[in-house]
C-alpha positions as a Python dict, from the first residue, in 0.01 Angstrom:
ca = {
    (1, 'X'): (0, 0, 0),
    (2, 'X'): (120, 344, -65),
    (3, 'X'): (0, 634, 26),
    (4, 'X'): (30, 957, -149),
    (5, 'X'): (27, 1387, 8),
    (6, 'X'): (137, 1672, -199),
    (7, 'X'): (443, 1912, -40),
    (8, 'X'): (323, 2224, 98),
    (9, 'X'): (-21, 2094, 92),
    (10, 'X'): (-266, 2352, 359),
    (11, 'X'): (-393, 2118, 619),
    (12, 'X'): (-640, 2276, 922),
    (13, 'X'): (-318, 2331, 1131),
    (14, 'X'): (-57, 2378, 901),
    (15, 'X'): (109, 2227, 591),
    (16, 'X'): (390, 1981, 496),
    (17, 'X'): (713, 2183, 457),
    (18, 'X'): (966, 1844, 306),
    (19, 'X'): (926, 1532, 246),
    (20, 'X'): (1265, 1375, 194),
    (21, 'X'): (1505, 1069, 296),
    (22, 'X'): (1718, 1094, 596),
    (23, 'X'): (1951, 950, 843),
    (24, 'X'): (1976, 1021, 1171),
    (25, 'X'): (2227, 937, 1477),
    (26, 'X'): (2188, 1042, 1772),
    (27, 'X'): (2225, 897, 2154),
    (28, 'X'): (1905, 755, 2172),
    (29, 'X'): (1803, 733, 1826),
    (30, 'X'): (1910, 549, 1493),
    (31, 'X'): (1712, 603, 1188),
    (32, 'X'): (1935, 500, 850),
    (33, 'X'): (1794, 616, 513),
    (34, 'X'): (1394, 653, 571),
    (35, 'X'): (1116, 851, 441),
    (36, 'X'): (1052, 1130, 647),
    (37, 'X'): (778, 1448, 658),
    (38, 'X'): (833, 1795, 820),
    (39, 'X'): (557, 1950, 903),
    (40, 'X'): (491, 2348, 946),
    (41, 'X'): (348, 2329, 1307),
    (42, 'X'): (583, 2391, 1661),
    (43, 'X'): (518, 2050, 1920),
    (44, 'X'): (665, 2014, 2220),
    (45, 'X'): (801, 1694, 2410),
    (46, 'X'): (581, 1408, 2456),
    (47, 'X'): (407, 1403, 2077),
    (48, 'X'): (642, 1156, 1975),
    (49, 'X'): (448, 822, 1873),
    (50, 'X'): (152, 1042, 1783),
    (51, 'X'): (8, 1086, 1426),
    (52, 'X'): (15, 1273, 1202),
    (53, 'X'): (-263, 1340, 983),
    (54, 'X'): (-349, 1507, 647),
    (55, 'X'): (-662, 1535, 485),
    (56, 'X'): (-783, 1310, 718),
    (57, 'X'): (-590, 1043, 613),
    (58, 'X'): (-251, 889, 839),
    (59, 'X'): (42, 979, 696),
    (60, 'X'): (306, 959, 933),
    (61, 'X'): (397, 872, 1279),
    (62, 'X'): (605, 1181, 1487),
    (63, 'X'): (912, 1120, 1514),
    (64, 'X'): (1184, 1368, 1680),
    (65, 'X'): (1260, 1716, 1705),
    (66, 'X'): (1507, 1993, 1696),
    (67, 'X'): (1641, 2158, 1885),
    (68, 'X'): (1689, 1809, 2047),
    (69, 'X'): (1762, 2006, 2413),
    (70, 'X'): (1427, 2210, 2419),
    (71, 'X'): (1084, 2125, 2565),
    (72, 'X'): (945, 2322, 2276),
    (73, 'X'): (1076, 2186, 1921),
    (74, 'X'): (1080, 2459, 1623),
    (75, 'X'): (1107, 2176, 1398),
    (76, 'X'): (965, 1843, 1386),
    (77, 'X'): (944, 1529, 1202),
    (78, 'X'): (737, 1254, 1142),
    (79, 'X'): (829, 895, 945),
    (80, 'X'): (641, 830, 656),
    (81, 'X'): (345, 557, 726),
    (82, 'X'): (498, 406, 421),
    (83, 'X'): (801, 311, 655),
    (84, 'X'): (638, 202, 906),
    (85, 'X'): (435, -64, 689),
    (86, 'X'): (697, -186, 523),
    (87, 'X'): (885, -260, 856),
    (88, 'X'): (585, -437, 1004),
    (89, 'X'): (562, -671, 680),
    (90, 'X'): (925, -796, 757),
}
């Protein structure tokens, strides 16, 4: 299954800034070449795991955010729902 947004599609709350592949390292985190969407909102700590949602459709799952040290993050990202399937089919 695979599910399709547009970039810099207007949502109720915002829009999709990027949708690109990354890798990230970190102390608690490894994430090695995966789809991943940056939305426009600010979240703060503790909406990791949550979804994210556009058009009323799942798209993603949040992910992380920067800066990594803050209770408020000015920029978040969520993996693609994409991903996440094709994980759970291994």
């Amino acid at each position: 299954m695979t599910i399709l947004w547009k970039t810099a599609s207007l949502d109720k709350v915002g829009k999709i800034l990027s949708i690109k592949k990354c890798t990230v390292h970190s102390a608690d985190l490894e994430i090695v070449d995966k789809l991943f969407i940056q939305p426009s909102f600010v979240a703060n700590v503790g909406m990791s795991g949550g979804p994210l949602i556009s058009e009323n459709r799942l798209i993603g799952l949040m992910s992380f955010g920067l800066p990594s040290d803050s209770i408020i993050k000015k920029e978040v990202y969520a993996i693609s729902i994409n991903e996440i399937l094709e994980a759970l089919k291994r």
